[in-house]
C-alpha positions in Angstrom: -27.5 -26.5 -17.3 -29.5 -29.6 -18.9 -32.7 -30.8 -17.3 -31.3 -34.3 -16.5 -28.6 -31.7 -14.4 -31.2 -30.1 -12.6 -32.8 -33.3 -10.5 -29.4 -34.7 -9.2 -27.9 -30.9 -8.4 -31.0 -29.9 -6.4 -31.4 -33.2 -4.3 -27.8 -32.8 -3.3 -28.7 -29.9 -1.2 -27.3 -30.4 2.4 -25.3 -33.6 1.1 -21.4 -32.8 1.4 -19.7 -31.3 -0.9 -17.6 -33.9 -1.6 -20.5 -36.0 -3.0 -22.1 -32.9 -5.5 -21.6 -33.1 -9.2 -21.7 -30.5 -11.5 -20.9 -31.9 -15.2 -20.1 -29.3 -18.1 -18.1 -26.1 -18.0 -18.6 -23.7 -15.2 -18.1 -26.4 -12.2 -18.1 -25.2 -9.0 -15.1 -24.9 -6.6 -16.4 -27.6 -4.0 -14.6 -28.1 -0.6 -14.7 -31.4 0.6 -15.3 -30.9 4.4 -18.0 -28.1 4.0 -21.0 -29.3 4.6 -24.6 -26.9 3.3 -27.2 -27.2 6.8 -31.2 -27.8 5.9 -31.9 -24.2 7.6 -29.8 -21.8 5.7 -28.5 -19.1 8.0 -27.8 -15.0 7.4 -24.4 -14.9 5.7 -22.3 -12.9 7.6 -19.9 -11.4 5.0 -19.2 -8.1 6.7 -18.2 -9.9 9.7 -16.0 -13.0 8.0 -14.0 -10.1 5.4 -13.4 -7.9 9.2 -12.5 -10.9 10.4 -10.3 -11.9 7.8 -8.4 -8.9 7.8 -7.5 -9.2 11.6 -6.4 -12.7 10.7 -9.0 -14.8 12.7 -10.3 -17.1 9.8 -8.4 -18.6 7.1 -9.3 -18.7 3.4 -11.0 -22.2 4.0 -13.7 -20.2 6.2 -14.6 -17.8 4.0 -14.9 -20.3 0.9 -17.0 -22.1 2.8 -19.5 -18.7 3.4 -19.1 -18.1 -0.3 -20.3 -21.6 -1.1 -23.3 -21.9 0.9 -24.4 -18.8 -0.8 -24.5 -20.6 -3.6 -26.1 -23.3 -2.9 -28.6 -21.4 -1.0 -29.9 -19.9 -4.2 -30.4 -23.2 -5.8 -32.2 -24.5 -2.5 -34.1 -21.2 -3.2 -34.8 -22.0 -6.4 -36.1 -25.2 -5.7 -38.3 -23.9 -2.4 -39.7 -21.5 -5.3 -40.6 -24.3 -8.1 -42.5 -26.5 -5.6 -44.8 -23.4 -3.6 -48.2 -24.5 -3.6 -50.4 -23.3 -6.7 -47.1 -22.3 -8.8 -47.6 -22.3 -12.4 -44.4 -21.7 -14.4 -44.7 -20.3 -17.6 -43.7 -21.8 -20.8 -40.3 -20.3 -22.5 -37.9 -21.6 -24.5 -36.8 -24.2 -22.1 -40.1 -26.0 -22.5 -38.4 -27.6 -26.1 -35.8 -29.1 -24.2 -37.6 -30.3 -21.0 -39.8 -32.1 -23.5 -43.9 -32.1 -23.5 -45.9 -31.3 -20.1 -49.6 -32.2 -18.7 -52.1 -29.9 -19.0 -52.1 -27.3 -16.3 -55.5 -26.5 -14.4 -57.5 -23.4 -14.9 -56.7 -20.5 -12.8 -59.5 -20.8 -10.9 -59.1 -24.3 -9.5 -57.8 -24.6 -5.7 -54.5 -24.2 -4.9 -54.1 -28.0 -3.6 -55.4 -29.3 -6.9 -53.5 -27.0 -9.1 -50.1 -28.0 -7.5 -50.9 -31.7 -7.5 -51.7 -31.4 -11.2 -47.9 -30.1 -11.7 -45.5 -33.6 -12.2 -41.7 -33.4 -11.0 -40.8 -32.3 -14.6 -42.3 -29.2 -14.2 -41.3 -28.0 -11.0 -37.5 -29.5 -12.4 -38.3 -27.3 -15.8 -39.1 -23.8 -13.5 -36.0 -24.6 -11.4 -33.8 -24.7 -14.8 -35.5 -21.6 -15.7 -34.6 -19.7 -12.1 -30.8 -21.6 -12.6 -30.5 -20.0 -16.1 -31.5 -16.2 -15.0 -29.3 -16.7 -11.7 -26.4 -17.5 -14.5 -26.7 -14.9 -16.8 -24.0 -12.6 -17.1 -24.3 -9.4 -15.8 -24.9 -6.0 -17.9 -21.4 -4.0 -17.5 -21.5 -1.4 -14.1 -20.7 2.1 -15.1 -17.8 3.6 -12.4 -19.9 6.5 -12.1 -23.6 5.0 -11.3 -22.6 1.8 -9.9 -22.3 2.7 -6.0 -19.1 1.6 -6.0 -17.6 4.8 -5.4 -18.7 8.7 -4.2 -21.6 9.4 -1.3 -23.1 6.1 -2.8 -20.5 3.8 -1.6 -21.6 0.3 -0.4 -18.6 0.0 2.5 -18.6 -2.8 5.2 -19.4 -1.4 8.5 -15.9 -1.6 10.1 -14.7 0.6 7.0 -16.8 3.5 7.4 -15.7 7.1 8.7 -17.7 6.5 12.0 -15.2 3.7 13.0 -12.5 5.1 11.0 -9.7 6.0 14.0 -9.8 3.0 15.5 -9.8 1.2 12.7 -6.5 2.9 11.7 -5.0 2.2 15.6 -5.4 -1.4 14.9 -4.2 -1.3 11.4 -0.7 0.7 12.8 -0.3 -1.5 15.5 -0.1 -4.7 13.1 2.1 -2.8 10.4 4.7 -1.6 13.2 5.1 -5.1 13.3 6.1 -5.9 9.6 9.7 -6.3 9.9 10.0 -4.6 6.5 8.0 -1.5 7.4 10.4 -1.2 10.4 13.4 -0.8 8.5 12.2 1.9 6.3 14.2 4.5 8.0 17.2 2.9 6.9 16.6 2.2 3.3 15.1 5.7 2.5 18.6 6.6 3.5 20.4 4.7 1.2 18.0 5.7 -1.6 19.4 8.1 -4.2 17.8 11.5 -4.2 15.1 12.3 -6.9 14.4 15.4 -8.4 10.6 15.6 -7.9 7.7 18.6 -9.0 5.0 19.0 -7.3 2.2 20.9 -9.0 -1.5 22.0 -7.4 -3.9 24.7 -7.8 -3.5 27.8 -5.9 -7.2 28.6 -4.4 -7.0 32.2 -2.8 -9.2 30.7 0.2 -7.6 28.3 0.7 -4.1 29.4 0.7 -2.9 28.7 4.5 -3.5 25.0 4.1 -1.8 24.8 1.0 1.2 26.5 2.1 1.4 24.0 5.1 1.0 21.1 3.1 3.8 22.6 0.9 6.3 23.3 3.6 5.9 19.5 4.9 6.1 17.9 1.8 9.6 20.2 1.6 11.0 18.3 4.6 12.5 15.4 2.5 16.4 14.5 1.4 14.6 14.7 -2.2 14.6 18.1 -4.3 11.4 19.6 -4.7 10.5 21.9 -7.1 7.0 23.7 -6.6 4.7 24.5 -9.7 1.5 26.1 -8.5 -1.5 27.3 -10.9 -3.6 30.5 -10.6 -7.6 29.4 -10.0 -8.9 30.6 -13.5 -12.4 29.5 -14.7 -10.7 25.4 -16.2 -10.9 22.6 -14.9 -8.4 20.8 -11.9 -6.1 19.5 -14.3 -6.4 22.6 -17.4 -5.2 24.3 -14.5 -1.9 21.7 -14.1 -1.4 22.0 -17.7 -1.1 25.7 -17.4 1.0 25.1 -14.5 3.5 23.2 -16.3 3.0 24.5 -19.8 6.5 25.5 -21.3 8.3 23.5 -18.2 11.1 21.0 -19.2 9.8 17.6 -17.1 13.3 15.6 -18.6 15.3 16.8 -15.4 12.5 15.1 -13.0 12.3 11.6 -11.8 8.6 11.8 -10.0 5.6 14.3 -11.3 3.2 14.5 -8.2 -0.3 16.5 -8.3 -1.8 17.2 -5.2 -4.7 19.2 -3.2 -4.9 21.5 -0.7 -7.0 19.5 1.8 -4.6 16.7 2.9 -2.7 15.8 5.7 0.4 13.0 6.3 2.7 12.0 8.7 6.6 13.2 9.1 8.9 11.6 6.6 5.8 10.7 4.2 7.7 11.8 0.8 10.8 9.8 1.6 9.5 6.5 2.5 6.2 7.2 0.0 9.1 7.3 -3.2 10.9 4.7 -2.2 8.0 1.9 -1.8 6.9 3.4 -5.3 10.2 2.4 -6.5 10.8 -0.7 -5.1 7.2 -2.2 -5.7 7.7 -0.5 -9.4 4.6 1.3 -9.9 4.4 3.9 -12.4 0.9 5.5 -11.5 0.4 5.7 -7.9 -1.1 7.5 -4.9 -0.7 7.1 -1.0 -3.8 4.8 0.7 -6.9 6.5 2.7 -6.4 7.0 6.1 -10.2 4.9 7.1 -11.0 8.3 9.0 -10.6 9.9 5.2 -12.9 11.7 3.1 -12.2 8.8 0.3 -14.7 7.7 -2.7 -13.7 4.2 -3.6 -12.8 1.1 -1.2 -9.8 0.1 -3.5 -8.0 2.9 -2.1 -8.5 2.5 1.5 -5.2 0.9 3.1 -5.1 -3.0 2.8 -4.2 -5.1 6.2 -0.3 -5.3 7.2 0.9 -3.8 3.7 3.0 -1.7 2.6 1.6 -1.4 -0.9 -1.3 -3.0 -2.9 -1.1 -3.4 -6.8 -4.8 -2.0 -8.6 -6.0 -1.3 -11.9 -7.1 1.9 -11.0 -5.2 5.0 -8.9 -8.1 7.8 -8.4 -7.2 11.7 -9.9 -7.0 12.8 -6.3 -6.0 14.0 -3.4 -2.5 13.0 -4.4 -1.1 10.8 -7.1 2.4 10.5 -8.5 3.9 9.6 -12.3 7.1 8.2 -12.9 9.2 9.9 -15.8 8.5 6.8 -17.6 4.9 7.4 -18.2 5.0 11.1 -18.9 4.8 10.6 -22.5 1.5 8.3 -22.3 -0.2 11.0 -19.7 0.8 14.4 -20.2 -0.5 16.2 -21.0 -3.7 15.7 -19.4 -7.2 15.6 -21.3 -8.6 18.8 -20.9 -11.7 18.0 -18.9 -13.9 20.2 -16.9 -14.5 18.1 -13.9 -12.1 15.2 -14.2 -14.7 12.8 -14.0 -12.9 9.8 -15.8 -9.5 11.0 -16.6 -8.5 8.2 -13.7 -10.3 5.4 -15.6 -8.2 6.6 -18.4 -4.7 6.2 -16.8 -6.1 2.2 -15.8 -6.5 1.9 -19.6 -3.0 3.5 -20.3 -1.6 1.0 -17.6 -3.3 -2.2 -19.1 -2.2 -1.1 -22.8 1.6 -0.6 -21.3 1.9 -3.7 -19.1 2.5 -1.7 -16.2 1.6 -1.9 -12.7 -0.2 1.1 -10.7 -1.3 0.8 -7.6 -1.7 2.0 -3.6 1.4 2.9 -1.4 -0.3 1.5 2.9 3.0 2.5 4.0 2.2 6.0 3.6 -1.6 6.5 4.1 -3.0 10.1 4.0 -6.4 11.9 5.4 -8.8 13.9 2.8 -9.7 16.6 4.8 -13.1 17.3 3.0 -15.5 15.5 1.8 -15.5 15.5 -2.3 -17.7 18.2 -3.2 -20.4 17.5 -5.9 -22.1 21.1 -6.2 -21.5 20.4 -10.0 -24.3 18.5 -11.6 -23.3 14.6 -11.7 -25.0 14.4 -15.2 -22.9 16.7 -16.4 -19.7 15.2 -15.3 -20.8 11.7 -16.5 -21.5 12.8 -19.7 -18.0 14.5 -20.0 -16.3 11.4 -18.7 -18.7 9.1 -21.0 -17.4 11.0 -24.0 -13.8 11.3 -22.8 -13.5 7.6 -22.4 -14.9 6.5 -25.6 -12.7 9.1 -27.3 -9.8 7.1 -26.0 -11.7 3.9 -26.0 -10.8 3.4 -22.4 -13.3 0.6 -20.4 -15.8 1.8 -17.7 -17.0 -1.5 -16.5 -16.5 -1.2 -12.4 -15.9 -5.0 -11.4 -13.3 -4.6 -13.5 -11.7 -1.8 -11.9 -11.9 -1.7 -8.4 -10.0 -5.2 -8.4 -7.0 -5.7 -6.3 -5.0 -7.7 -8.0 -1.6 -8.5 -5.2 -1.1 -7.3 -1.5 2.8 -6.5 -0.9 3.9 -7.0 2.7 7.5 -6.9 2.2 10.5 -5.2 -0.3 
């Protein structure tokens, strides 16, 4: 942003968009009827995206919060470069704002030293402010970033404390989609699928494995069952071991699931046939909002049946198609996993295919995701898995939902 820029952007504040300019690349998205008021107020994001999601305020309403965010850091900015006694330093930008009056001593009087500063230098600490507000931001590791584990950042209406009725709101608008209503009847005419399920057989944990088993059995599909012995490896070494010497070419779907999850009658039928209709190759069923669930991606989306992502966690459940067995099996031998999910978004990108979230299905984690394990440890082993693979770990590109699907 040139210095000429600055003057003309700034004094806009609180004009209507309609008459703001904003020459050169990186122009702004303006909407004509918003307006910016003198007195800033509290942006109220959790409230517009809850708000959103019940379908009380458009699009417009929420472009018009996102806005005055942004012109409330240049009003910031400006507040900041004309503060009484405030002498900006010289930097770079002082060659292209041109030549400046000498600035007072330090120990002159704070009305003397800000009358001494002219327009062009408050205009020249304002570009300054503008320029760091602009500058890209360093990549955001998955694993450090917050946007995932105990560490998440989640709106208030998406937390565990609100989480059932949360989900009675969210089931009371999807009985409503016309499409999720005639579920029953398509699963029907859906051909049956030969389908493995594998998981790790944890001694103390056997009863609730065995009861997740016998309900996932209660589908038109054919199940075959593959468990693992609990051996001193990793989640998936164990799955390897499980299917090592198996024939997969008879199998349409490859599911891997944990002991400590829970879903509704019928889940397998109608969860396979959304999969196949919405043609995702890597998925895994939504987070019930009363879940044990590290990442918001995941969580289910507002009258949806599915939602397309560029990343599908390792866990509780997720599902391969046949098509994708070459690229992921088998699966990196990794000690904690950490990563091995980021890898599958990088194996998606590289094959044009889509992954993504089944909402007509959504599931509860029934414990929290342990992390006894020391976190450095697992970073490090997901650090060096991904640049073996040359996989990407920036987070804003990754928890990104990229289409909603509300009807097949």
């Amino acid at each position: 942003m040139t210095p000429d820029v600055v003057p003309q952007f700034l004094s806009s504040v609180g004009r209507p968009f309609a008459a703001r300019t904003l020459p050169g690349p990186g122009r702004l998205p303006f909407n004509a009827g918003a307006t910016i008021p003198s007195a800033h107020p509290r942006d109220r994001s959790d409230a517009f995206s809850l708000a959103s999601a019940l379908g009380f305020v458009g699009v417009a309403g929420i472009q018009r919060a996102q806005l005055t965010r942004q012109a409330d850091a240049f009003h910031r900015a400006k507040q900041f470069s004309e503060a009484p006694g405030f002498t900006p330093a010289r930097t770079t930008s002082d060659a292209v704002c041109g030549s400046r009056q000498a600035l007072p001593c330090r120990q002159a009087p704070p009305h003397e030293r800000n009358a001494a500063l002219s327009s062009q230098d408050r205009h020249a600490a304002a570009c300054r402010l503008v320029e760091r507000m602009t500058e890209p931001a360093p990549p955001q590791s998955l694993f450090t970033s917050g946007y995932g584990g105990r560490q998440a950042r989640r709106r208030h209406w998406r937390s565990r404390h609100h989480g059932r009725t949360v989900d009675r709101l969210f089931d009371l608008r999807l009985h409503l989609n016309g499409s999720f209503r005639k579920l029953p009847a398509l699963v029907a005419q859906m051909p049956r699928r030969r389908v493995l399920v594998t998981s790790v057989d944890v001694p103390a944990r056997r009863a609730g494995l065995d009861a997740m088993l016998t309900a996932l059995r209660r589908t038109r599909h054919d199940v075959t069952v593959q468990l693992a012995p609990l051996g001193n490896r990793g989640k998936f070494e164990n799955i390897n071991v499980a299917m090592a010497g198996m024939p997969l070419d008879g199998f349409e779907w490859l599911i891997v699931v944990d002991d400590d999850i829970s879903f509704r009658e019928g889940f397998l039928d109608q969860f396979l046939f959304v999969a196949e209709a919405v043609r995702f190759r890597i998925c895994q069923p939504a987070h019930l909002f009363h879940s044990y669930t590290s990442w918001q991606v995941t969580q289910r989306a507002w009258n949806s049946l599915a939602h397309a992502t560029r990343f599908v966690e390792c866990g509780p459940m997720t599902a391969f198609h046949h098509s994708v067995f070459a690229d992921c099996l088998p699966f990196p031998e990794t000690r904690w996993a950490w990563g091995i999910d980021v890898l599958w978004s990088e194996i998606a990108r590289r094959g044009g295919f889509e992954i993504g979230v089944i909402d007509a299905t959504p599931v509860e984690h029934l414990r929290e995701v342990a992390d006894s394990y020391g976190r450095e440890n697992a970073i490090s082993e997901a650090d060096d898995l991904l640049e073996r693979f040359g996989a990407g770990r920036d987070a804003r590109d990754l928890m990104v939902t990229d289409r909603v699907i509300r009807h097949v």
